[in-house]
C-alpha positions, 0 to 999 in steps of 0.5 A, a space after each residue: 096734639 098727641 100724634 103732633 109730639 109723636 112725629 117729632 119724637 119720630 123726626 128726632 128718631 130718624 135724625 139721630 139714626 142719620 147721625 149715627 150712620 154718618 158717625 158709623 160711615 167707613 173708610 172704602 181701604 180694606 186693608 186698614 178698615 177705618 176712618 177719621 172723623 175729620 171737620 166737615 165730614 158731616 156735610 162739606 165745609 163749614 158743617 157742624 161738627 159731630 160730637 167726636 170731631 169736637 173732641 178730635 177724636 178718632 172712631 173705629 166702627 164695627 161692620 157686618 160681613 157685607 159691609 152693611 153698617 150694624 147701627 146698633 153694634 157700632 162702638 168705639 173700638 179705638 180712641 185716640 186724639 187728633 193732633 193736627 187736622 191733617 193727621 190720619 189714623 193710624 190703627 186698625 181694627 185690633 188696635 195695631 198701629 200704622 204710620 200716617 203718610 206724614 209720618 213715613 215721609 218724615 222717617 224716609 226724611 230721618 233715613 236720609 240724614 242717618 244715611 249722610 251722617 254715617 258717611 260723612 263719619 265714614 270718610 274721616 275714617 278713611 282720613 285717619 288711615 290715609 294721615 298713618 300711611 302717608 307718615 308711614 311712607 315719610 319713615 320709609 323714604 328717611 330709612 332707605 334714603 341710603 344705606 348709612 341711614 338710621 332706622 330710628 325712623 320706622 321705630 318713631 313712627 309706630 308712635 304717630 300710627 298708634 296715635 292715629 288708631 286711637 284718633 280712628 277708634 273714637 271716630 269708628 264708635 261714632 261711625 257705628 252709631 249712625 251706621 246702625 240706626 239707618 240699617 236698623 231702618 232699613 231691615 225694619 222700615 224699608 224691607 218689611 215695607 218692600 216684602 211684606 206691605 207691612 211695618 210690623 209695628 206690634 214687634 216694637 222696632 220703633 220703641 228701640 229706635 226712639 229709645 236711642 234717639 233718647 238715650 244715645 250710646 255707643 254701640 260697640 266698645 273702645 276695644 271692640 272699635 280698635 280690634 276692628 279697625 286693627 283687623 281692617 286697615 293698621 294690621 297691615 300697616 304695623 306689619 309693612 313698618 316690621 319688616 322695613 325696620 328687620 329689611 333696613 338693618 339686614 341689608 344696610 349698609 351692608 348685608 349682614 353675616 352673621 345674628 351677632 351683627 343683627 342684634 349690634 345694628 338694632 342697638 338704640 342708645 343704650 338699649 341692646 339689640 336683643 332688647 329691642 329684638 325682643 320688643 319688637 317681636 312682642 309689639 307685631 305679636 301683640 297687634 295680631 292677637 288683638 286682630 285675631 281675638 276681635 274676629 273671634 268675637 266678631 263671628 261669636 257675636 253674629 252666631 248668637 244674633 243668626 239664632 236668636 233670629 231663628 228662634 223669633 
């Protein structure tokens, strides 16, 4: 009887070391070295569970350096839970997190809508642009019609462009936040993958990327926005409205002959032309330094980021 209980002490024995090795069995990737328990994994479909799969909870298991498992040195590096049952883990044996197929296909899916709304928001831009330079083309064809033409025109018109840099101002704060998330992927997601085989995920890339799907913002200031816009594309359009404006009083309907008849041709009602000379001069000067200071700015910012890069 004794030697009977003994033998099933030793059956149970054998049964739980069978478990444990089961529980214990690794993935054959060396590069993550881990396993999910999954259902059925303990002998096909519709096989009872382990205590883990129940809890749909992930193991990781210590091997020896020959791939041999150490049954008495198994132990539970990492627990986390299972939320679907196609879900595969995502750490490794130092706790460092990796993407799960499903996962990086619904980045490359959230990559693309990044990528679609930063052009669509793109080409309003160029649609502002384009609304400055075809009125600007109307005033220019008004002014120079002929020579008893007024210049009021060119003067008008820098009010509709004005409204149009503001209009494309807004529209580039938005343009930069779309534009920033997908190059924000494609130098943390795409190029580490391509370079390196490796999110590199401990340096925390997803952590700012979420917390700016959390929390959105805009990524650059009004004036930052304007200056850039400015440097780029209205610049050279308040610039071509400048000289057609001193052009049409200097060559119609006559040329002049001396500065007196410049400044009596810029008269506009009861403004003097020295008035307005002035003016005018202060209006072009105002748009380059503006330009001027947002490239200033521009170079300083990305000097700062070149070091911070190097000192990581």
């Amino acid at each position: 009887m004794q030697h009977f209980e003994g033998g099933n002490d030793r059956s149970a024995g054998q049964s739980e070391h069978s478990r444990l090795i089961a529980e214990c069995q690794l993935s054959k990737n060396r590069l993550t070295g881990l396993f999910s328990v999954r259902s059925g994994f303990l002998g096909g479909e519709g096989a009872p569970q382990s205590e883990w799969a129940q809890n749909g909870l992930l193991m990781v298991a210590k091997t020896d350096l020959v791939g041999r498992h150490r049954i008495n040195e198994c132990s539970t590096l990492v627990v986390c839970p299972l939320k679907t049952r196609d879900r595969k883990s995502v750490m490794t044996r130092t706790g460092k997190r990796q993407l799960s197929n499903a996962e990086i296909g619904a980045i490359a899916h959230l990559y693309r809508g990044e990528v679609y709304r930063s052009t669509t928001w793109r080409t309003r831009l160029d649609t502002t642009t384009n609304w400055a330079v075809v009125t600007l083309g109307v005033a220019l064809s008004i002014t120079f019609s002929s020579p008893e033409a007024s210049p009021l025109p060119l003067v008008l018109v820098g009010v509709l462009i004005l409204f149009f840099l503001a209009l494309e101002t807004r529209r580039y704060r938005y343009f930069t936040v779309w534009r920033s998330r997908a190059r924000w992927l494609e130098k943390n997601f795409y190029a580490s993958m391509l370079r390196d085989g490796d999110l590199h995920m401990e340096e925390h890339w997803q952590d700012i990327l979420a917390e700016d799907y959390l929390q959105p913002h805009y990524h650059v200031s009004y004036l930052t926005a304007m200056g850039r816009r400015i440097r780029r594309n209205y610049l050279w359009i308040l610039l071509i409205q400048s000289v057609s404006y001193a052009g049409k009083i200097i060559v119609h309907p006559t040329r002049i002959e001396t500065v007196e008849q410049f400044f009596r041709r810029a008269d506009v009602g009861p403004l003097p032309g020295e008035v307005m000379a002035v003016l005018g001069l202060i209006y072009i000067l105002t748009w380059i330094g503006f330009a001027t200071w947002s490239e200033v700015t521009d170079i300083r910012k990305s000097g700062r980021a070149a070091i911070q890069n190097r000192l990581d």
